[in-house]
C-alpha positions as CSV (number, residue, x, y, z in Angstrom):
1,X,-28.1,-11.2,-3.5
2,X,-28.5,-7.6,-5.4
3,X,-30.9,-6.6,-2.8
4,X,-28.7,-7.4,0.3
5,X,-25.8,-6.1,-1.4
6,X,-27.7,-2.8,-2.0
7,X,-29.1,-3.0,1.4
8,X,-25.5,-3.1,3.0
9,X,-24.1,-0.6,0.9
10,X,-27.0,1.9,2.0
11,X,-26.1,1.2,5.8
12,X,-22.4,2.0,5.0
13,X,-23.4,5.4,3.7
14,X,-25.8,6.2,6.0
15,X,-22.5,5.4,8.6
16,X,-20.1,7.4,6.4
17,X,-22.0,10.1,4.7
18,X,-21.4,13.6,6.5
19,X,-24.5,15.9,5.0
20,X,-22.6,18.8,5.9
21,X,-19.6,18.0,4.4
22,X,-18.2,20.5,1.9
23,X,-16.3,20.1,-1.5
24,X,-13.0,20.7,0.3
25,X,-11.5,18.3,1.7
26,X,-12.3,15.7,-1.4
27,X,-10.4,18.4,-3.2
28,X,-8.1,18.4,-1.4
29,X,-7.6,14.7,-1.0
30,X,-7.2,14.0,-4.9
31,X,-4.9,16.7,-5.7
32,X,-2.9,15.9,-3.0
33,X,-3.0,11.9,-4.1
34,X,-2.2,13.2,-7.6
35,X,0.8,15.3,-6.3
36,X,2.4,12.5,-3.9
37,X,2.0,9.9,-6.4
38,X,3.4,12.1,-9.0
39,X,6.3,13.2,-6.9
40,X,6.5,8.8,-5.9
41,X,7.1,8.2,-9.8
42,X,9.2,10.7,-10.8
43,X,12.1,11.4,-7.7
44,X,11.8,7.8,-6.9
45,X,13.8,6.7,-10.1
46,X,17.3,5.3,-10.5
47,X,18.1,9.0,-12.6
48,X,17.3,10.9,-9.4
49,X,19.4,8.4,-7.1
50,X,22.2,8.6,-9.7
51,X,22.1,12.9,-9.8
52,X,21.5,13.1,-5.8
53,X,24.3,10.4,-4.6
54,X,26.4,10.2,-7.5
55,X,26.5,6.2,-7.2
56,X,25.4,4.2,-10.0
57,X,23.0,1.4,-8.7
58,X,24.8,-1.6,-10.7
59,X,28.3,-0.7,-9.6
60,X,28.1,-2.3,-6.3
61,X,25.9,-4.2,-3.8
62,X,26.1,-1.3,-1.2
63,X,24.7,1.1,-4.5
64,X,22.1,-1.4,-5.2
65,X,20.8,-1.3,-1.6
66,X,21.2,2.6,-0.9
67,X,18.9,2.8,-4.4
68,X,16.6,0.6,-3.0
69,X,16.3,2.6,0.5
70,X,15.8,6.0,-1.7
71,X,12.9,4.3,-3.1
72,X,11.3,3.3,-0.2
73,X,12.4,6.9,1.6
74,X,10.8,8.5,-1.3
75,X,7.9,6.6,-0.9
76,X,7.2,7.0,2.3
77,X,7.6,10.6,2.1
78,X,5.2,10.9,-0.6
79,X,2.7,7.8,1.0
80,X,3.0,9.8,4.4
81,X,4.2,13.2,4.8
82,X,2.1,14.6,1.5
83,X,-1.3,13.5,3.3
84,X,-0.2,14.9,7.0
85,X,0.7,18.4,6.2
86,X,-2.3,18.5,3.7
87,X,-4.4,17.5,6.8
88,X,-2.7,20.0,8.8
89,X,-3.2,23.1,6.4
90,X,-7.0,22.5,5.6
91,X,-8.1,20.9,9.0
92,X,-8.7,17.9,7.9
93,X,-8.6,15.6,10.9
94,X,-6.0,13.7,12.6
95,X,-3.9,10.3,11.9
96,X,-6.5,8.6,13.9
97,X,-9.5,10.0,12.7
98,X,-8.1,7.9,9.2
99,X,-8.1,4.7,10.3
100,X,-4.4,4.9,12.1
101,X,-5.6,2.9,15.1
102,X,-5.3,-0.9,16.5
103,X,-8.5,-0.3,18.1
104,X,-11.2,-3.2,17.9
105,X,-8.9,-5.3,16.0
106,X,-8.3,-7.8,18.7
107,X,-11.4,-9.7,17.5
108,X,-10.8,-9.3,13.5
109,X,-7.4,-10.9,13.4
110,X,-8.7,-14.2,12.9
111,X,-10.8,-13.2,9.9
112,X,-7.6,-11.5,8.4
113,X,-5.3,-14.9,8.8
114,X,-8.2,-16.5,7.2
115,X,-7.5,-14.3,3.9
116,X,-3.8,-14.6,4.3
117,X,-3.5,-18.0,4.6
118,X,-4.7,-19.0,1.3
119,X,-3.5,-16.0,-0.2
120,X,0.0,-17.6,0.8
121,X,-0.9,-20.6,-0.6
122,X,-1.8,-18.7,-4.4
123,X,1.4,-16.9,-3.4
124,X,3.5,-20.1,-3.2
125,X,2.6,-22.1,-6.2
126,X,3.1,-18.3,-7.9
127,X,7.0,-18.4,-6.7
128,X,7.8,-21.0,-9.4
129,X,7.0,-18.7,-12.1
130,X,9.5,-16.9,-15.1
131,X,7.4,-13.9,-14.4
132,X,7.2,-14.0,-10.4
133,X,10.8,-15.2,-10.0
134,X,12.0,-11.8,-12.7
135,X,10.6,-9.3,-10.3
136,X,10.7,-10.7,-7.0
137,X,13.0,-10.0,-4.6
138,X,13.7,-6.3,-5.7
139,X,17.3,-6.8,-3.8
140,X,19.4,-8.8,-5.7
141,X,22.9,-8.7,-4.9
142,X,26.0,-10.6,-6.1
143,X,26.6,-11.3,-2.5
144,X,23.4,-11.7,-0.5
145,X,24.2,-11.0,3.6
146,X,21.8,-11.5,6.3
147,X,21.9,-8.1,7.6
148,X,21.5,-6.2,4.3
149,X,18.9,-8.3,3.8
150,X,17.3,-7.5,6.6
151,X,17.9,-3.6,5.9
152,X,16.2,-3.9,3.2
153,X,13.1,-6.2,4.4
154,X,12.6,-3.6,7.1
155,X,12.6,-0.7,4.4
156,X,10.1,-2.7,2.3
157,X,7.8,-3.0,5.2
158,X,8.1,0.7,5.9
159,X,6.9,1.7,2.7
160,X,4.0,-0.9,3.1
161,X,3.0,0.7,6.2
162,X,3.5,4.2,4.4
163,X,0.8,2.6,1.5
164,X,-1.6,1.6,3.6
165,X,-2.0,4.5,5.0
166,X,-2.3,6.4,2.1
167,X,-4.2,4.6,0.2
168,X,-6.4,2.9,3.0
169,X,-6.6,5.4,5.3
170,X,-6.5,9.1,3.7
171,X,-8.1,8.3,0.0
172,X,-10.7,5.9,1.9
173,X,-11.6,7.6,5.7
174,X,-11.4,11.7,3.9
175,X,-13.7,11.1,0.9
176,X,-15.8,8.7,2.6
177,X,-17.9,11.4,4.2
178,X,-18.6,12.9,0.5
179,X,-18.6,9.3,-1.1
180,X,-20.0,7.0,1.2
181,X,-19.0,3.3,0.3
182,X,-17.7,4.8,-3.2
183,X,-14.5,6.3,-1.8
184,X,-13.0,2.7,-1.6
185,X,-13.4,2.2,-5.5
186,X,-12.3,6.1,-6.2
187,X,-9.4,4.7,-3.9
188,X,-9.0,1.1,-6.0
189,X,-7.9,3.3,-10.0
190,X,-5.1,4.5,-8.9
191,X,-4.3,1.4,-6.7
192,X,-4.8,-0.9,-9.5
193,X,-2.0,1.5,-12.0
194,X,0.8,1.4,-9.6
195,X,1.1,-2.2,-10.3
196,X,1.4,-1.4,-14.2
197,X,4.8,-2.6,-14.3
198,X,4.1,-6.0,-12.2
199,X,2.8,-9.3,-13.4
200,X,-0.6,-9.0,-15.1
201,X,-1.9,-11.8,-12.1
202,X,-0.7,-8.9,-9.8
203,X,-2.6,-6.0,-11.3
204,X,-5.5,-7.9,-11.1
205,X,-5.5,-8.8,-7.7
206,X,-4.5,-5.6,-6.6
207,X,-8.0,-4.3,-8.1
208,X,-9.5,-6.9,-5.9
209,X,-7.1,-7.1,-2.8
210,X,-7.5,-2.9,-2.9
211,X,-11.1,-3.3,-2.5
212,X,-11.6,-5.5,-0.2
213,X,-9.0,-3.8,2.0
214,X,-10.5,-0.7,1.2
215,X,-13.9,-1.9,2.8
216,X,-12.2,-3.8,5.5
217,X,-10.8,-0.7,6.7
218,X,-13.7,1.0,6.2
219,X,-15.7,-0.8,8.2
220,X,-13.2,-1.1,10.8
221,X,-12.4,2.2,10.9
222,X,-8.4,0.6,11.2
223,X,-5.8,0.3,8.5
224,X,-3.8,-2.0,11.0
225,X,-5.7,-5.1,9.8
226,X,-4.8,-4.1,6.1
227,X,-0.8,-3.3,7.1
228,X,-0.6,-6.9,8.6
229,X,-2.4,-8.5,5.5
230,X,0.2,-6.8,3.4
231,X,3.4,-6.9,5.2
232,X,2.6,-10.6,5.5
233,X,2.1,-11.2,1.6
234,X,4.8,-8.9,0.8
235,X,7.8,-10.3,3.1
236,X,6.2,-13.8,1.9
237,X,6.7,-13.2,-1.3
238,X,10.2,-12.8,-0.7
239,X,11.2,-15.1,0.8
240,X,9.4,-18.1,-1.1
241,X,11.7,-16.4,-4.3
242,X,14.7,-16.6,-2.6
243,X,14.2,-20.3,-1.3
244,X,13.0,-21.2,-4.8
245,X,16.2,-19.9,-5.9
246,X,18.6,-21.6,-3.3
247,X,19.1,-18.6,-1.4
């Protein structure tokens, strides 16, 4: 098992390995992870809603929501815009040349419902939890409406989207051609502590999920596979909370 494992890791890095490749763009790459997920953490917060808008998020439904929508803004600005222009200024490729591509995933969809499907499964017998019903949905208000609710699900999804192509497309397809098959787990650490503050069952699947989407995409050269694996766990997530709580 060791040997075929070693085997397959060799033929990944003989694919991904660039010999010419330079120190740059890893450079690059990290400090720009390190400033977008710094600049996620910190303007992201309830403090910096509360300076920039003025509204305090547990005054109102409509606050609660707009807080949430900043999050995922923020987010997506530091997921997506962070990586682009860095790619811009240093040459470092285009969106496609980092997996942003539905090419050649006609034929691996079935292999991705085969993960989700169970995954839903773990998911659903999860949803009866204390500790999965305090933290999921994010949106909670007094007065739950279809279309903020909506809103908000579409918000969620973006910053999904945003994620994957972050974390699965420029910490995975950039450092690859330094790294080889090693860029996946350089991308999995700081995958693994954004879920800190989530259920421990959470953090430890995301060291797992984050790898195996992390090879997946390698492999595929395609974060698409990856952003329907995830909006599909994430929207199911929510919505198995709110029918375990009546809503």
């Amino acid at each position: 098992m060791r040997a075929r494992a070693d085997a397959w890791l060799d033929r990944v890095d003989a694919e991904s390995i660039d010999p010419k490749e330079g120190r740059t763009p890893t450079i690059v790459v990290l400090l720009t992870a390190a400033a977008a997920l710094t600049f996620i953490k910190y303007a992201a917060t309830a403090d910096v809603f509360r300076r920039v808008t003025g509204l305090e998020v547990a005054t109102s439904d409509d606050a609660q929501l707009a807080a949430l929508l900043w999050w995922a803004g923020v987010s997506i600005v530091g997921y997506v815009a962070f990586p682009l222009v860095a790619m811009k200024a240093f040459g470092l490729g285009r969106p496609r040349d980092i997996g942003v591509t539905w090419r050649g995933m006609a034929g691996r969809l079935p292999a991705y419902l085969a993960v989700l499907v169970p995954t839903m499964v773990v998911i659903a017998l999860a949803a009866r939890t204390p500790a999965f019903q305090a933290v999921y949905p994010f949106y909670r208000p007094f007065e739950l409406t279809a279309g903020k609710l909506l809103l908000y699900e579409a918000a969620y999804g973006a910053q999904f989207v945003a994620l994957e192509f972050f974390f699965r497309g420029f910490l995975v397809h950039i450092p690859k051609r330094r790294f080889g098959a090693l860029a996946v787990l350089v991308m999995m650490v700081p995958y693994c502590m954004i879920h800190f503050r989530k259920p421990l069952p959470e953090t430890i699947g995301a060291i797992f999920g984050g790898t195996v989407l992390g090879f997946a995409s390698l492999r595929s050269g395609s974060i698409a596979g990856g952003i329907l694996l995830h909006l599909g766990v994430a929207w199911g997530m929510d919505l198995l909370s709110l029918w375990m709580r009546g809503g």
